[in-house]
N, C-alpha and C positions, 0 to 999 in steps of 0.2 A: 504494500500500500504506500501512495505516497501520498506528502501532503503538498500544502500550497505551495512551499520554495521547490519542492522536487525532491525532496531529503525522503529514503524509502524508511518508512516506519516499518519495522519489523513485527507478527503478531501471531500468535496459538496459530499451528497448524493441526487439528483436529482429525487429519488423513494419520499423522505421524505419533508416535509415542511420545510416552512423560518424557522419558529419558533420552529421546531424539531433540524434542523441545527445551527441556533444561539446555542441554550441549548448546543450542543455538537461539542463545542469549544474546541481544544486542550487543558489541562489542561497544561502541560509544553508545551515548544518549542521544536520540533524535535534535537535530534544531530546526526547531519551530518557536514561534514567535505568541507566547500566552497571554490572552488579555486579562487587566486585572476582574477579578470578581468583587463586586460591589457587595459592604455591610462590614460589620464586624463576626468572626468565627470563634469558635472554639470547638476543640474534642475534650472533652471530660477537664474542664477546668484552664486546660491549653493553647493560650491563641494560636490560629491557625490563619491562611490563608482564602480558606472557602469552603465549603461544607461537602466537598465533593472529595470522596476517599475511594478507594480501590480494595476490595473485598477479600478474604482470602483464597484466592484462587489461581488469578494471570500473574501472581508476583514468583516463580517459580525458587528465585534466584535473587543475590545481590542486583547482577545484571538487568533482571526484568526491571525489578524496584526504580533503579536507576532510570529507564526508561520512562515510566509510565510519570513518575517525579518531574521530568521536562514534559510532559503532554497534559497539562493541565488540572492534575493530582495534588492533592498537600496531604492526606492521610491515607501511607500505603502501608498495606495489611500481608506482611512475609507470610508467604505461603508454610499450611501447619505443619510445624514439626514436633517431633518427638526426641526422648532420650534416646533411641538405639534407632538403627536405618529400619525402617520399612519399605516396601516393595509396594510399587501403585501396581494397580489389577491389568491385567491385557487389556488389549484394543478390543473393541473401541470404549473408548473412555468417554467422548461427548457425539450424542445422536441425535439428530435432527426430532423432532416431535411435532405434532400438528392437532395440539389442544386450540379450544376454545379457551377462554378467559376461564381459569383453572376455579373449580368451588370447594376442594377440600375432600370431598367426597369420591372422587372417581375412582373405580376401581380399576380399572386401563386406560390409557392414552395411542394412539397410534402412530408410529413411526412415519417419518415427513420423510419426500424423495429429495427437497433441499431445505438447506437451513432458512429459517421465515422468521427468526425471531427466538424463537423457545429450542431449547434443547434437553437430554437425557444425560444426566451427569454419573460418571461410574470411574472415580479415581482410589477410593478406599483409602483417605489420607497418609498418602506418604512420605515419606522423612529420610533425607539423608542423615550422616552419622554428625552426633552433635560435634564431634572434630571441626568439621567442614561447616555446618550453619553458624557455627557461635563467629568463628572468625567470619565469614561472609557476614553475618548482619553487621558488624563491627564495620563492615568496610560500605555497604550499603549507606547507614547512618549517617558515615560521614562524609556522603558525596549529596546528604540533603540542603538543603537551603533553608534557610530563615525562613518562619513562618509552614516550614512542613514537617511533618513528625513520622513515625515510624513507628507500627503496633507490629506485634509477634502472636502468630497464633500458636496454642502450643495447645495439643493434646494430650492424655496418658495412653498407657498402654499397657490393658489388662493381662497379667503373663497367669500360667497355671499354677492354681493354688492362693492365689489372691484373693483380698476380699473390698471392700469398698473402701479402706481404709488406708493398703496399701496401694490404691487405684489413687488414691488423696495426693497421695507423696510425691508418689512417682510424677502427677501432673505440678505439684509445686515444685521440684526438682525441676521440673522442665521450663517452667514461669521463671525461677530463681535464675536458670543460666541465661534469657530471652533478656531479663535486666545485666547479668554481666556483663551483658555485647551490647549493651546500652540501647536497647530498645526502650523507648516514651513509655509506651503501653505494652500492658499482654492482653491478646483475646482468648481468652477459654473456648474450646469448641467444644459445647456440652451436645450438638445435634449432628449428626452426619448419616441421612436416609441409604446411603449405599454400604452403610455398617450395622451390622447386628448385634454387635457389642455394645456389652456398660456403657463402653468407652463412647460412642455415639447415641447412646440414647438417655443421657443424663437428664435430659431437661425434661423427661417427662415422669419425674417423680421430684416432686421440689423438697424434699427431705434428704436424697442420696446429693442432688445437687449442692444444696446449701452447705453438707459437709464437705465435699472439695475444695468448694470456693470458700470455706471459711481457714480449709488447710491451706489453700495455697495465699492466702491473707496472711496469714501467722506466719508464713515463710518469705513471703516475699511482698507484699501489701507497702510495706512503707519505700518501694523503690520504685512505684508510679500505679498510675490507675489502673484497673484492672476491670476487663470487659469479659460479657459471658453471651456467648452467640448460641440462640436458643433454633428452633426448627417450628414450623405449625404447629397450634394447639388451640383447636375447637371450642374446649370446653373452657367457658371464659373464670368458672371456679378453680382449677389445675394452674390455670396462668395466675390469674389474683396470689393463688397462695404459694406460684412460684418466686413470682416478682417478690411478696411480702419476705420469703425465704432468706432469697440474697441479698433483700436492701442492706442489709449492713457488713455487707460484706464483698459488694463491688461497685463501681464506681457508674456500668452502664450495663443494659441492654442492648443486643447486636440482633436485628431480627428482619427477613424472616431467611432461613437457610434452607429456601427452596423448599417444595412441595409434594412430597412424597407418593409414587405410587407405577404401579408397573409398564410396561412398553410392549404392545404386539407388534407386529409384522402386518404385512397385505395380505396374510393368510391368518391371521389372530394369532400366531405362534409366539407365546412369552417370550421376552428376548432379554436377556440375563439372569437364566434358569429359572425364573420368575420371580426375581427377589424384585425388593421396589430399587427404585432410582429419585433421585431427584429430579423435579422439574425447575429448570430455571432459563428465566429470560419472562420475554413478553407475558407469558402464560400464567403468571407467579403474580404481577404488578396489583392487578385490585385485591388480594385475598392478606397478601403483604400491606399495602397499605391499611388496610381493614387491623391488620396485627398491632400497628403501628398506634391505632386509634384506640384499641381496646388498652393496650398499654401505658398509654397518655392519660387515659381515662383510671385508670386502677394503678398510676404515683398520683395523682391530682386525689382522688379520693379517700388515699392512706396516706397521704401525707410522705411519701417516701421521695429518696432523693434522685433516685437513679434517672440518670442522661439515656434518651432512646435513638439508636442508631437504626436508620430505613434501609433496607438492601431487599432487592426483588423488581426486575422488567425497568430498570433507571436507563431512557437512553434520550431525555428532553428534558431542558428546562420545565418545560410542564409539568414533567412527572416527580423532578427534584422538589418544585415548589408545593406538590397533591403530598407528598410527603413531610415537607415543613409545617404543612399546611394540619397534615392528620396526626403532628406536635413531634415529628422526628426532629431531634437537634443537629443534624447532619447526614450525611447518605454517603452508599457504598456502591459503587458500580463494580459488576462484573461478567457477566453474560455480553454485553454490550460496548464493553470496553475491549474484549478479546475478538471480536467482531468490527470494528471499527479502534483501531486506538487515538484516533481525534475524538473522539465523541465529549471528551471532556474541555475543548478546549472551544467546540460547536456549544455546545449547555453553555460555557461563560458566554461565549458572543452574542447568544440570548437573553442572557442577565443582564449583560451591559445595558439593552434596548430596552428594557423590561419597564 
């Protein structure tokens, strides 16, 4: 892709593997030319640049980070890692899809002949060896600029024989070293639809959650704010009393992480042994923002502190502003930014007019 001077932006090739796309990382950072974004920002207490962050997912690398930071980003989100390397799943890891405006409930989705917007996400968060991430974010950080910051996501990872306890640790372990490498923030990934593990489906019991995030508080808490990325939840009582869980014990909401649920074929044939997948992109945008309202709605009503971060179908100032709008303090692009990587620098030139 190029942009307006002719500089090729580099972006996710979705034919190609993780570990094809990590390799071929932008060697420099794009020049393009960012217009400013009007208002005053903040991430979790932070001044920032503009409320427009990058999710965790297109940051694979130092090298993405660095990218996406000159294309009109101030909050970039290092893709999740862990203490010991994990292996992402085989190809394909992102598949076209061809929902409707997604409602929570579907039990299949059908696979699209091209991409339209939405896709079927299937990466099974994976991590190189904390060797390699600590020093890469280290060196990521500090090719940031004034006015932009840098979150870590960090997941655990549940080994045999463990219990929710030693799943605590291991995830503050991971938080603790995300701060050594001087990363701003940590994001918890308490939700991940293409894992069947604790380790991805924390956020749907706000009792096992609140104790992580209360360990990885005690461990790491006073070396910057700490964010917990949750996944859909219907039931507006589960969320009330998850949100209530973590108010004291993290600084924000990260929501929504894509919308779970399975993928046919042109023959109805389940297509990833029939486990669910995430949907994200277009498809995701009203049910997310919907997350976003209910959320705003239950801190306003308990009194609680926590900042809520919008992510889901972000590719228009329209839709950054439907998200400020339904009390996000900020927004995460990702579907749409790996599909276009100007997209955030098109959103400001709309801001400006606005």
């Amino acid at each position: 892709m190029n942009g307006e001077s002719g500089v090729k932006i580099p972006k996710y090739d979705p034919s190609q593997t993780y570990d094809w796309n990590f390799k071929k990382a932008p060697k420099t950072p794009p020049e393009v030319e960012v217009p400013e974004c009007p208002g005053e920002w903040t991430y979790c207490g932070i001044p920032v640049n503009s409320p427009l962050g990058i999710a965790a997912g297109p940051l694979l690398n130092g090298k993405w980070v660095s990218s996406y930071a000159a294309l009109g980003f101030d909050v970039l989100t290092y893709k999740t890692v862990r203490t010991d390397p994990h292996e992402c799943y085989p190809l394909p890891n992102l598949v076209p899809v061809q929902p409707e405006m997604m409602t929570g409930d579907e039990a299949s989705v059908p696979l699209a002949d091209e991409l339209d917007g939405s896709w079927a996400v299937s990466f099974g968060m994976p991590s190189q060896a904390a060797r390699f991430w600590i020093g890469d974010v280290k060196k990521a950080k500090a090719r940031l600029s004034e006015g932009q910051l840098l979150s870590v996501s960090v997941v655990g990872t549940m080994q045999p024989g463990w219990g929710l306890e030693e799943l605590a640790d291991n995830y503050a372990d991971c938080a603790s070293w995300a701060f050594d490498a001087n990363a701003d923030c940590v994001e918890m990934n308490f939700s991940c639809p293409n894992v069947c593990s604790e380790d991805g489906q924390l956020f749907q019991n706000p009792a096992d959650a609140a104790l992580v995030a209360k360990t990885v508080q005690k461990y790491a808490g006073e070396d910057g704010p700490l964010l917990v990325k949750i996944g859909y939840l219907a039931d507006q009582k589960t969320l009330q009393e998850l949100l209530i869980q973590l108010n004291d014990h993290v600084d924000a909401i990260v929501t929504t992480n894509s919308i779970p649920t399975r993928v046919t074929d042109s023959a109805g044939k389940f297509l990833f042994d029939g486990e669910q997948r995430g949907i994200c992109g277009d498809a995701s945008r009203d049910l997310s923002i919907e997350q976003v309202r209910r959320c705003r709605e239950i801190v306003e009503a308990n009194n609680l502190k926590l900042d809520i971060i919008g992510v889901g179908g972000i590719k228009t100032a329209d839709d950054v502003q439907r998200y400020l709008d339904a009390g996000a303090n900020s927004v995460q692009l990702a579907t749409s930014a790996m599909i276009d990587p100007l997209v955030g620098i098109k959103i400001r030139q709309n801001f400006n007019t606005a």
